[in-house]
DONU-247637 format. One line per field, with one value per residue (C-alpha): residue number from 1; residue in one letter; chain; x, y, z negated. Coordinates in nm, 2 decimals, always signed. Example, Ala and Ser with C-alpha at 12.3 -4.5 7.8 and 13.67 -1.06 7.14 Angstrom:
<rokes>
num <- (1, 2)
residuo <- (a, s)
cadena <- (A, A)
east <- (+1.23, +1.37)
north <- (-0.45, -0.11)
up <- (-0.78, -0.71)
</rokes>
This chain:
<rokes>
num <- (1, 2, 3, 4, 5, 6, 7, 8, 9, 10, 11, 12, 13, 14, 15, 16, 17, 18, 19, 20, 21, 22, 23, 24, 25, 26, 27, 28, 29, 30, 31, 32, 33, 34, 35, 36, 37, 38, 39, 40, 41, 42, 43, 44, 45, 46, 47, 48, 49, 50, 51, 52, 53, 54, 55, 56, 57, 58, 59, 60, 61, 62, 63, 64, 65, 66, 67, 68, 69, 70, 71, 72, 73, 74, 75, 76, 77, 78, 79, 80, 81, 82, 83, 84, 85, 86, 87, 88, 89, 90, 91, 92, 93, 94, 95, 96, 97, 98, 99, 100, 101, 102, 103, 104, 105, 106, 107, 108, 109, 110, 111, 112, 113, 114, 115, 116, 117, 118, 119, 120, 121, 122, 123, 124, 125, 126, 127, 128, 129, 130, 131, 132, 133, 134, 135, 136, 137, 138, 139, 140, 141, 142, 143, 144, 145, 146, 147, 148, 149, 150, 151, 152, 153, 154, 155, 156, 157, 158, 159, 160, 161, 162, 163, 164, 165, 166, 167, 168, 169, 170, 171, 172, 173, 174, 175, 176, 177, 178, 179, 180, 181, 182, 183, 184, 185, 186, 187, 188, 189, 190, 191, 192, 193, 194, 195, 196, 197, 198, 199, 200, 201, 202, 203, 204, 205, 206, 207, 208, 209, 210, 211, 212, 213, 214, 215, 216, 217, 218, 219, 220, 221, 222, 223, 224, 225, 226, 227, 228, 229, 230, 231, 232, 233, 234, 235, 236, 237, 238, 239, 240, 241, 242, 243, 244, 245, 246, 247, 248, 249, 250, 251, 252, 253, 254, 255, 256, 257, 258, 259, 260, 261, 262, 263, 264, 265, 266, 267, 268, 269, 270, 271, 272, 273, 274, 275, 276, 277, 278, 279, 280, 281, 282, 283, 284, 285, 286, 287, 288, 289, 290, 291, 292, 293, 294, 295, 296, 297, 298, 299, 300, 301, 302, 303, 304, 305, 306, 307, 308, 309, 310, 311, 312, 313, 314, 315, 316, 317, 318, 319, 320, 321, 322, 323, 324, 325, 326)
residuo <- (x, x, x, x, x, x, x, x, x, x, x, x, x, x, x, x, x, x, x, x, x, x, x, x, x, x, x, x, x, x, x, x, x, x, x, x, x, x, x, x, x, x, x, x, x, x, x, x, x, x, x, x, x, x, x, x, x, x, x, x, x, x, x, x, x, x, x, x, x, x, x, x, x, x, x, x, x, x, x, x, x, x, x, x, x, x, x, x, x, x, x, x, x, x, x, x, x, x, x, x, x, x, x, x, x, x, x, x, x, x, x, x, x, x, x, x, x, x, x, x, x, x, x, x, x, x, x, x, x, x, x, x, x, x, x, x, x, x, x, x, x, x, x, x, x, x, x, x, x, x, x, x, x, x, x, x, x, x, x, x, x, x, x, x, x, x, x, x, x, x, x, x, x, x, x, x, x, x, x, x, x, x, x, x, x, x, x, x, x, x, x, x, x, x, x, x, x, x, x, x, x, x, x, x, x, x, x, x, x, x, x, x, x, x, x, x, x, x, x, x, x, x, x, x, x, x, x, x, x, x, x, x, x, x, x, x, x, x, x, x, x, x, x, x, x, x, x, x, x, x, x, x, x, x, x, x, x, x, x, x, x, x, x, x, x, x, x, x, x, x, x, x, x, x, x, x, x, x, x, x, x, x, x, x, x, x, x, x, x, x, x, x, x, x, x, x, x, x, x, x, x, x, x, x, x, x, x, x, x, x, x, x, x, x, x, x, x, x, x, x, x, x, x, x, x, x)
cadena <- (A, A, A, A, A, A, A, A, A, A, A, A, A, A, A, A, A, A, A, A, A, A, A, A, A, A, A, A, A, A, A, A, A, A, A, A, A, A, A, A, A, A, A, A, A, A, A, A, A, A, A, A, A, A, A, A, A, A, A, A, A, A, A, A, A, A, A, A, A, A, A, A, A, A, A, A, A, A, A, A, A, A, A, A, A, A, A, A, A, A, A, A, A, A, A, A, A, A, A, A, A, A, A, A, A, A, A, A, A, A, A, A, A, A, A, A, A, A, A, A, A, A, A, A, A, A, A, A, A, A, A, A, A, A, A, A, A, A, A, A, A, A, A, A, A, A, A, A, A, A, A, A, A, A, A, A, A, A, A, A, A, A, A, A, A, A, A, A, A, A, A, A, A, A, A, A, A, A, A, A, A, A, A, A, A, A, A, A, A, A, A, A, A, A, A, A, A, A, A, A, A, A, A, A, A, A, A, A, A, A, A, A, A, A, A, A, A, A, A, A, A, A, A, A, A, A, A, A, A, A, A, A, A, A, A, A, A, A, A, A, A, A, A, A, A, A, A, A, A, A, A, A, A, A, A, A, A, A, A, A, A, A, A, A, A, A, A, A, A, A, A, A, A, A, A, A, A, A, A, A, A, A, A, A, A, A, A, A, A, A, A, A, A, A, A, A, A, A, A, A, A, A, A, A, A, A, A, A, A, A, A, A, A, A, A, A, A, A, A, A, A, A, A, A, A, A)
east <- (+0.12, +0.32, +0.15, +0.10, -0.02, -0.08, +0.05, -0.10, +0.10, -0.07, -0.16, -0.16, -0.50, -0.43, -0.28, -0.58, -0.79, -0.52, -0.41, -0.82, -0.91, -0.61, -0.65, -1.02, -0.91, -0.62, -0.83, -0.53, -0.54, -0.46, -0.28, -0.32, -0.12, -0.41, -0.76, -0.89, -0.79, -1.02, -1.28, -1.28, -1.19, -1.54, -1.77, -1.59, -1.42, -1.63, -1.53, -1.15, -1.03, -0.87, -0.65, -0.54, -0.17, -0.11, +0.27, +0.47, +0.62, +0.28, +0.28, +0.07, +0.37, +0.64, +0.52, +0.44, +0.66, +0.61, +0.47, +0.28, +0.27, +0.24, +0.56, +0.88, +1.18, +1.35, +1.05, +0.96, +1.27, +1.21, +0.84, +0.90, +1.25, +1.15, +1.21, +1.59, +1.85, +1.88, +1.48, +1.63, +1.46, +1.12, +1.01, +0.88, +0.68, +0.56, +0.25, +0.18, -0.06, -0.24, +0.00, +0.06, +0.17, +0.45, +0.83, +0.79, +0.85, +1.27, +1.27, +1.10, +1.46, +1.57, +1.25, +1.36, +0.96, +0.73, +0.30, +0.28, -0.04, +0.12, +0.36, +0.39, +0.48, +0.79, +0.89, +0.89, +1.05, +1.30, +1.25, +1.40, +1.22, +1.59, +1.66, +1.38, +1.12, +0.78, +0.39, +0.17, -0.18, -0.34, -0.60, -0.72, -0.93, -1.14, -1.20, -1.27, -1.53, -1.69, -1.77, -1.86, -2.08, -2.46, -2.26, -2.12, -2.49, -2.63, -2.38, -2.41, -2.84, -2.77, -2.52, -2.48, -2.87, -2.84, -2.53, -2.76, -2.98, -2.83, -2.52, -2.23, -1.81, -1.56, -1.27, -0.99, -0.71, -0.31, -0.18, +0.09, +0.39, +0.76, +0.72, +0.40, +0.11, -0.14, -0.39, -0.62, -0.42, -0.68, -0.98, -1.19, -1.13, -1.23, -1.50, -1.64, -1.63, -1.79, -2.09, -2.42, -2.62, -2.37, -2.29, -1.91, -1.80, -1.46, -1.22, -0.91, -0.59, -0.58, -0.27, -0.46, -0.72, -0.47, -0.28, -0.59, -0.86, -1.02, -0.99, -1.19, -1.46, -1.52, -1.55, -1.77, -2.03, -1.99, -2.08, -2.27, -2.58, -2.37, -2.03, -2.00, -1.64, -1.60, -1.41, -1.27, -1.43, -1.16, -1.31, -1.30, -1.42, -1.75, -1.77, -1.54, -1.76, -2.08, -1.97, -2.04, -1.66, -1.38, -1.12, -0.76, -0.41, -0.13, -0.32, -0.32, -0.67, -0.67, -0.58, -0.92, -1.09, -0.95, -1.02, -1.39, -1.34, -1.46, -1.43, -1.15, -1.05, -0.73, -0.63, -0.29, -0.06, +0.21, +0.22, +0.48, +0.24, +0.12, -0.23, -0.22, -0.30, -0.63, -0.78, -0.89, -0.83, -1.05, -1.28, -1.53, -1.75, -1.77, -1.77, -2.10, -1.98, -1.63, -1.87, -1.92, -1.57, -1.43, -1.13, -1.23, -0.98, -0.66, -0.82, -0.85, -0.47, -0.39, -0.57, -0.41, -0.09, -0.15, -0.38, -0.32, -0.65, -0.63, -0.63, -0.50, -0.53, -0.45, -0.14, -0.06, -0.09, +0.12, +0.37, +0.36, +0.42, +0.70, +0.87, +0.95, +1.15, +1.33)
north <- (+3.29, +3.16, +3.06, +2.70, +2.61, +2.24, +2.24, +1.98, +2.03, +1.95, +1.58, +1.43, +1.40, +1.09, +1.30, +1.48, +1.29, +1.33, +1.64, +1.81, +1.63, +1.78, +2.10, +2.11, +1.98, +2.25, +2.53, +2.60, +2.66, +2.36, +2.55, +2.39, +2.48, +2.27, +2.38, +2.04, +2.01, +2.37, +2.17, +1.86, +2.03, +2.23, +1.93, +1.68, +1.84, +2.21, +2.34, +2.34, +2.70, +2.62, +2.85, +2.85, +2.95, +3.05, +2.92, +2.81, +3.11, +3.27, +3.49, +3.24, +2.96, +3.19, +3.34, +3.05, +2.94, +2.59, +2.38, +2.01, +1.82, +1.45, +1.49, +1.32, +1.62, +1.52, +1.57, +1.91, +2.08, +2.02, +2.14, +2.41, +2.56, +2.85, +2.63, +2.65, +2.41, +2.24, +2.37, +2.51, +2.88, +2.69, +2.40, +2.13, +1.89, +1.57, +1.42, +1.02, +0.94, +0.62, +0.34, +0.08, -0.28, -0.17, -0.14, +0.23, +0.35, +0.34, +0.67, +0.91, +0.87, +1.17, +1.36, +1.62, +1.67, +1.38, +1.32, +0.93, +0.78, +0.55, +0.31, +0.06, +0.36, +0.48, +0.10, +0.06, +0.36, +0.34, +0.67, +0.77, +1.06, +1.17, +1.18, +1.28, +1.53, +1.36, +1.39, +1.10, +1.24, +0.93, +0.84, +1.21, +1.14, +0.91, +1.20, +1.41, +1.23, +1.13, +1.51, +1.54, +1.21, +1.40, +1.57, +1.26, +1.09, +1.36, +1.33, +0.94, +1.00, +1.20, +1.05, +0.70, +0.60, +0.28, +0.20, +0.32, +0.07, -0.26, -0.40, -0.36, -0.49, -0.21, -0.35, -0.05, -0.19, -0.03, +0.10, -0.11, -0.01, -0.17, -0.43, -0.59, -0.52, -0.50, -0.67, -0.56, -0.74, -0.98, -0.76, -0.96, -1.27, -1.11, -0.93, -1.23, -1.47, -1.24, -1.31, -1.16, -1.17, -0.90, -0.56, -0.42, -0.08, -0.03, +0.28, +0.25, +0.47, +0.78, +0.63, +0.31, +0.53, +0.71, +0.40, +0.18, +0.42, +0.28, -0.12, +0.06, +0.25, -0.09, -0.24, +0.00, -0.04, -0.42, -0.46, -0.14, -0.35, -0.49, -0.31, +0.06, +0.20, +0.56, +0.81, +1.11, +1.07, +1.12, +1.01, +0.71, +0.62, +0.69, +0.37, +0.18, +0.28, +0.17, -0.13, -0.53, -0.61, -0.48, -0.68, -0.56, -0.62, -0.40, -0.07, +0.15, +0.14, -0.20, +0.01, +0.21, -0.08, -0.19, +0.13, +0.02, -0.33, -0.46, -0.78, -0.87, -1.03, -1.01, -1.10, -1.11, -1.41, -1.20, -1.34, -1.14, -0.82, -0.71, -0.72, -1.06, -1.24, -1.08, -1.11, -1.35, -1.51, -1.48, -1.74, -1.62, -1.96, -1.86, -1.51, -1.46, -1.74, -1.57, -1.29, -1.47, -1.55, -1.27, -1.17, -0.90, -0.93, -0.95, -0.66, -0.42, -0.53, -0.44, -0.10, +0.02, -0.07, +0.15, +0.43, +0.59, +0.57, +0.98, +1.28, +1.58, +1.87, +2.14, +1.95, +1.90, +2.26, +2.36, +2.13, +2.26, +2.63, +2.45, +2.35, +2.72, +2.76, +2.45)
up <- (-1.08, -0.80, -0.39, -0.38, -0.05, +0.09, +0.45, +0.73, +1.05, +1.42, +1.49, +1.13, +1.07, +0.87, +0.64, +0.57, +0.32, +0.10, +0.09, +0.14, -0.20, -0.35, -0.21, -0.32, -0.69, -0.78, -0.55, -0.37, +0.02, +0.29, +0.60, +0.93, +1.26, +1.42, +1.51, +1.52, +1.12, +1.09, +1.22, +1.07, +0.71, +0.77, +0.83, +0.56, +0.30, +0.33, -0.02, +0.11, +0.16, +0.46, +0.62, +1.02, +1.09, +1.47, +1.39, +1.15, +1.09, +0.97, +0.69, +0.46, +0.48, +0.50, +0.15, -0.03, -0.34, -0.33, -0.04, -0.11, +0.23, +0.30, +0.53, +0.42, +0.37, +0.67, +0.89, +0.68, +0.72, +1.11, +1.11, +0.84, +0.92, +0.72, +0.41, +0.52, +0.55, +0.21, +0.13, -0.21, -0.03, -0.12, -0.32, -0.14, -0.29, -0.12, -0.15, -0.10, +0.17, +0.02, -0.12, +0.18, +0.11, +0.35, +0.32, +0.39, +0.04, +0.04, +0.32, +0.05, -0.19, -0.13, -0.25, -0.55, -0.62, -0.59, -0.64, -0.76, -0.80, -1.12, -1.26, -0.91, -0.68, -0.97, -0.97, -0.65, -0.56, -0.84, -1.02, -1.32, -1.54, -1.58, -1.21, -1.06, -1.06, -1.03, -1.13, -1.23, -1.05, -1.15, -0.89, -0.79, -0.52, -0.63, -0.91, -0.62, -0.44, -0.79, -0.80, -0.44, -0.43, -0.35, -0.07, +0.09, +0.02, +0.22, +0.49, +0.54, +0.52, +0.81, +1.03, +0.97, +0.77, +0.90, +0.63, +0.33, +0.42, +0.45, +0.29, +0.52, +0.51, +0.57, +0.77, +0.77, +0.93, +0.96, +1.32, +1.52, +1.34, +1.34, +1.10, +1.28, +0.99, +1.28, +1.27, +1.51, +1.77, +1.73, +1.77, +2.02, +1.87, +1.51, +1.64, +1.84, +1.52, +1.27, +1.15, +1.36, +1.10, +0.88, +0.97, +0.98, +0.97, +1.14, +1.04, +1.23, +1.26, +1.42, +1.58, +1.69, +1.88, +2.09, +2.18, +2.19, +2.35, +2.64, +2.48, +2.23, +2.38, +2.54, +2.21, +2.05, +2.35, +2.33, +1.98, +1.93, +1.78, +1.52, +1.46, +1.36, +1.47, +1.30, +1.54, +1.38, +1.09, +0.82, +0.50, +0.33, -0.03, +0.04, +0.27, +0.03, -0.27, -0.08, +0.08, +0.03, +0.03, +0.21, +0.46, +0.54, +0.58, +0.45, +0.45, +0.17, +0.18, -0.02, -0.31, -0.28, -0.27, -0.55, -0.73, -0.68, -0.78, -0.44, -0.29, -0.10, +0.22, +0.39, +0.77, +0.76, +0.60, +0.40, +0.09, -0.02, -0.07, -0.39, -0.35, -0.16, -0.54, -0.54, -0.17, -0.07, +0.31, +0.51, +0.65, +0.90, +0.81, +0.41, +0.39, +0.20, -0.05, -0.11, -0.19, -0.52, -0.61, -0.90, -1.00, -1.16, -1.50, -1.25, -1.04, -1.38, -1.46, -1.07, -1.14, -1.40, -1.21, -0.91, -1.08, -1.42, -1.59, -1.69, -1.37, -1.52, -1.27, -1.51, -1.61, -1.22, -1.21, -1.44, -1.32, -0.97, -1.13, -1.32, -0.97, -0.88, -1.19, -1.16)
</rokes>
């Protein structure tokens, strides 16, 4: 058997509810170069063997065969010089973090080994079976937190009861990045306007709380009584699986949502996005009547798009020991 090792590198802790669950799933260990990862990994994701590398040259990365991180080649090679200059010493193997409605996808071309979720990622990317090495996981952490659900009950029951025990809308919006998906921008005005008599749980960017810190803390305290802003908390699905409907713009975490068949609501006016045809827009005033609108027959076509319906994590095994060979 050869060392497959999933690699987070310091400061990408949105990288880490993807590759934890993956981890977890093909019982492989996720190396961090970053003590807050250790952490974090041991609270949320505690089954992870997760292993803490005082460099980059640590034994543990040095030895491995093939190496699955969420960092494009051209940003591995610079982290991971070990895997050498055209990473044929290693096999790299780059795992999606979340499917964004953004124009983000045409950078990852060059990728010889490839995780895709299902059929819209290869289109959109352009893959060929032919041309380029690739693994349908199908939606594998939704598979992950299925199995993990009493532990994630548990968790919520103890540090956020108050979301088990009335229905709650889970606004996860992107960070301020060069194409202006954003749309926090309008926080006060969004946060003023919501309804009081509903409760909003808020999960925003790592990146939005570094550049955003103090207009947040101001917004936490503000709203305190009605708006719940999770900080350093990197899970997900178990707030999109529990929640009354979910509001967004072009993050990737419309497509978990839309693994759980909830209601939509989007805040942005690009029409041009994929999941667009499903949300709806949202209007502060009718909120609890869009809760009744369904579109649950173009949601199940939608799903099927994104996610392949099977998970095979023997198969993605076996493929994974296929890429030192290859």
């Amino acid at each position: 058997m050869k060392k497959i090792a999933c690699f987070l590198g310091e400061k990408d802790l949105h990288y880490l509810d993807h590759l934890a669950p993956l981890a977890d799933l093909l019982d492989i260990p996720l190396v961090t170069t970053d003590v807050d990862v250790e952490k974090l990994v041991e609270e949320f994701y505690p089954t992870v063997k997760t292993v803490w590398a005082p460099n980059i040259h640590a034994p543990i990365l040095t030895t491995c065969d093939v190496v699955v991180t969420c960092m494009p080649k051209k940003m591995a090679k610079s982290a991971l010089p070990f895997l050498g200059e055209d990473a044929s010493s290693k096999k790299l193997v780059f795992c999606p973090h979340g499917q964004s409605d953004k124009n983000n996808l045409s950078a990852l071309q060059e990728e010889s080994s490839f995780l895709v979720y299902g059929k819209q990622m290869v289109d959109r990317l352009g893959f060929h079976p032919l041309k380029n090495a690739y693994f349908v996981t199908g939606n594998y952490r939704k598979l992950y937190y299925e199995n993990k659900a009493l532990f994630y009950q548990k968790w919520m029951q103890k540090n956020l009861p108050h979301l088990l025990e009335r229905p709650f809308f889970f606004y996860a919006p992107t960070w301020e990045d060069y194409e202006n998906s954003f749309s926090l921008a309008q926080g006060e005005r969004f946060f003023t306007h919501f309804p009081k008599d509903l409760t909003l749980v808020v999960k925003l960017h790592p990146n939005t709380w570094k550049k955003r810190w103090v207009e947040l803390l101001l917004w936490k305290e503000r709203y305190k009584d009605q708006i719940t802003f999770l900080e350093n908390i990197p899970i997900v699905l178990p707030f999109v699986s529990t929640c009354q409907g979910y509001i967004g713009d072009s993050s990737s975490v419309g497509y978990d949502a839309l693994a759980y068949n909830k209601p939509h609501f989007i805040v942005t006016e690009k029409e041009n996005q994929p999941l667009y045809a499903i949300r709806n827009k949202l209007d502060m005033q009718r909120i609890k009547q869009q809760l009744q609108e369904n579109s649950a027959p173009i949601k199940k076509a939608a799903q099927n798009e994104v996610f392949h319906p099977k998970v095979s994590i023997e198969e993605l095994m076996q493929w994974l020991q296929a890429r030192c060979f290859s």
